[in-house]
C-alpha positions as CSV (number, residue, x, y, z in Angstrom):
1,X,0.0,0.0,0.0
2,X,1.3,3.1,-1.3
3,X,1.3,6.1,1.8
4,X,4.1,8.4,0.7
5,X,6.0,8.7,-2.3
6,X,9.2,11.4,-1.9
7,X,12.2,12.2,-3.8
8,X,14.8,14.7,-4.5
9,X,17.9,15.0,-7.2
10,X,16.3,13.1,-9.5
11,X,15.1,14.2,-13.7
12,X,14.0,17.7,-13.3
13,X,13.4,17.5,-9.6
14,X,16.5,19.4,-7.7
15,X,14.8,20.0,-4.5
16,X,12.9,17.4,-2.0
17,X,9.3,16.4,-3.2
18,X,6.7,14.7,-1.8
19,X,3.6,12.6,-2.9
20,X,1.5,12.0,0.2
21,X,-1.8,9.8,-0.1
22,X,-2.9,10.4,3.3
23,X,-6.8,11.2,3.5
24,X,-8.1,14.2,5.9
25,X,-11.4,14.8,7.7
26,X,-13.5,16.1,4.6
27,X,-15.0,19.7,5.3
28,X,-18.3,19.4,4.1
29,X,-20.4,16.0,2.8
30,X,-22.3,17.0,-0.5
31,X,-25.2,14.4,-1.7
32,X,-24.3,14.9,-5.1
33,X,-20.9,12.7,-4.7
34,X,-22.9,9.8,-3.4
35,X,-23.7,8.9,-7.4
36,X,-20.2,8.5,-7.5
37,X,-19.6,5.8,-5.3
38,X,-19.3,7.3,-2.0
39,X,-16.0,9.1,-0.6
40,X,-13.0,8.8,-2.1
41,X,-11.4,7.9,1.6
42,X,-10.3,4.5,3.0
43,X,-10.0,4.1,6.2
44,X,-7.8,2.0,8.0
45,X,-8.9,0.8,11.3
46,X,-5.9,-1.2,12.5
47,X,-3.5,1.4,12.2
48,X,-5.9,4.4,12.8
49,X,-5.3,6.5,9.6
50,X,-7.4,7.7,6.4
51,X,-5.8,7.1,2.7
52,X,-6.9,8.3,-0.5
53,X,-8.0,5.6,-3.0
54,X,-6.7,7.7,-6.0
55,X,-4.8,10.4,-6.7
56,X,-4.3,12.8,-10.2
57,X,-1.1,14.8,-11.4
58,X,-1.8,17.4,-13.9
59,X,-0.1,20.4,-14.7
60,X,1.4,22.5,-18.0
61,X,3.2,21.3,-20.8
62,X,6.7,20.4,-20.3
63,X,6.1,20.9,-16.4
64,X,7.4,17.0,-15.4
65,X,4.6,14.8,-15.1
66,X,6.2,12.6,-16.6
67,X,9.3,12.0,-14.2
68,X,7.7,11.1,-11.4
């Protein structure tokens, strides 16, 4: 299970980066997401912590999506 991904000197990355996939208390529930098949948020009773099931990079052209 993937929690955090970092790195640093590495492509077009000089400086430390980090990919975290830990989930946070959502700030408001809206209905409308329930179509989509509920929160987005696992939670992991056993060692008492909230992950994201998915995560997106996007960004401009030539930005380095594409090295990580």
């Amino acid at each position: 299970m993937l929690v955090e991904f970092s790195l640093q000197n590495f492509l077009s990355f000089k400086g430390p980066v980090t990919l975290s996939l830990v989930g946070s208390n959502p700030v408001k529930e809206h209905e409308e997401n329930e179509g989509y098949g509920g929160s987005n948020i696992f939670y992991d009773p056993t060692n008492n912590f909230k992950l994201l099931k998915s995560a997106v990079i996007y960004g401009a052209n030539g930005s380095g999506k594409r090295n990580l």
